[in-house]
N, C-alpha and C positions, 0 to 999 in steps of 0.2 A: 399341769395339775388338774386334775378331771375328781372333782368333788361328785360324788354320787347322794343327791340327797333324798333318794327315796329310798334308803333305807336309815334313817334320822327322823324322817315324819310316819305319824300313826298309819297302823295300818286299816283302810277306812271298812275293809271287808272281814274282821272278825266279826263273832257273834255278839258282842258287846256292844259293838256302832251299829248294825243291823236291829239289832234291838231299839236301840235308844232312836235309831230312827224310824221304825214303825212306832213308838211311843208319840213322836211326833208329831207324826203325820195323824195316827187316831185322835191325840188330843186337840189339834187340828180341825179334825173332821167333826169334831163333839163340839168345841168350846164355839167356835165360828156363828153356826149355824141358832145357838142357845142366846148369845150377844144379841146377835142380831133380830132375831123374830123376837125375844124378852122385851127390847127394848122396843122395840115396834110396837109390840103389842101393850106396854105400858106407856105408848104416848098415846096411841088412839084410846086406851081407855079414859087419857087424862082430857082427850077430844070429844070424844062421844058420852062421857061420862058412865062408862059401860063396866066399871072395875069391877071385879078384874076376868071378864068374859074375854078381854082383846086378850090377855096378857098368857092366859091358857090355853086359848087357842094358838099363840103364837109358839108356845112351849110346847103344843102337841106338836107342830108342825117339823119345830125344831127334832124333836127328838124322832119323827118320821125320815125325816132328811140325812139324820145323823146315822140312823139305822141304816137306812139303803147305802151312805157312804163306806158304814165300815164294813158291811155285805159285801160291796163292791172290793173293798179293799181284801179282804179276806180270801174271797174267791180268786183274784188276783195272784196272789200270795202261794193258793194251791196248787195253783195254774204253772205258777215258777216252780215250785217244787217237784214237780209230776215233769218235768223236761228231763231227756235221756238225757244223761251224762253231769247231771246236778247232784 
């Protein structure tokens, strides 16, 4: 008895999972970076009593970081698509 189960599981190469997985990966690259220096930047101002100069600096930062990643990701992206035979 030789079950063949790859064709019973999804197929992970439509455009539908290729989607949902660049959705991830950007909101990923967005949501991380925004956590992270926000909160940062809202304890040092609760440190230095500086509110909320930490907290926008931190959100500049974030959303600099976030830009270069989905740059990165994007160009990435073009890079696959622009290959002979894709």
């Amino acid at each position: 008895m030789d079950h063949n189960t790859s064709s019973s599981s999804p197929k992970t190469n439509t455009p539908f999972f290729i989607a949902l997985q660049l959705a991830w990966e950007l909101g990923y690259l967005i949501a991380i970076p925004a956590v992270i220096f926000g909160f940062a930047g809202a304890y040092l101002d609760k440190v230095w009593r500086t509110s909320p100069l930490c907290l926008l600096v931190g959100l500049v930062l974030a959303l600099a970081i976030s830009t270069l990643g989905v740059w990165r990701t994007i160009q990435r992206l073009n890079k696959e698509d622009q290959k002979p035979g894709s």
